[in-house]
C-alpha positions in Angstrom: 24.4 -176.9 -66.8 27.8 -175.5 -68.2 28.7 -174.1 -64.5 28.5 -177.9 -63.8 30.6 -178.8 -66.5 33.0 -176.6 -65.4 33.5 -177.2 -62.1 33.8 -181.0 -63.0 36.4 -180.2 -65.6 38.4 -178.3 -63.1 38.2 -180.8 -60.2 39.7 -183.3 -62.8 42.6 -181.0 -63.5 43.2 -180.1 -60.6 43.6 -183.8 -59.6 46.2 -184.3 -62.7 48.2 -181.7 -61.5 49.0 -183.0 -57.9 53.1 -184.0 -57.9 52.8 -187.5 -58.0 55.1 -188.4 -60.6 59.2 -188.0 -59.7 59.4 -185.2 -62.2 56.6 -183.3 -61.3 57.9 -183.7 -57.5 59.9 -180.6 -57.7 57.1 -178.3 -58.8 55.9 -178.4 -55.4 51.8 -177.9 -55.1 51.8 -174.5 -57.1 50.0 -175.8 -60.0 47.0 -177.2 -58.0 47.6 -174.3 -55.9 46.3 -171.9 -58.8 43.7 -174.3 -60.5 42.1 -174.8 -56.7 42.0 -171.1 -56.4 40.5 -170.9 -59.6 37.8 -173.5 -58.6 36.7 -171.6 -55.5 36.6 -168.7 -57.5 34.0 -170.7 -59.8 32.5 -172.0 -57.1 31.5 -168.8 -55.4 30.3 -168.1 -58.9 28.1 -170.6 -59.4 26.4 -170.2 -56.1 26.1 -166.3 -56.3 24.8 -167.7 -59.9 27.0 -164.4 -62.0 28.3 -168.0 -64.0 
């Protein structure tokens, strides 16, 4: 149940981190880089079930 959570959690921030505001355009995709990486990393978790 709280693998679930999580992964929910980080698919939403990951989606508030993509450079869609003008200020946030010059950031580039680095911060949704690192939170997607860290969602396949939860991911993997998860299904291996170590989470």
């Amino acid at each position: 149940m709280s693998s679930t959570l999580l992964i929910v959690v980080l698919i939403v921030v990951l989606l508030a981190v993509l450079p869609a505001w003008p200020y946030s355009a010059g950031w580039g995709y680095y911060p949704s880089g690192i939170l997607g990486l860290i969602l396949l990393i939860v991911i993997i978790l998860a299904l291996l079930g170590r989470l």
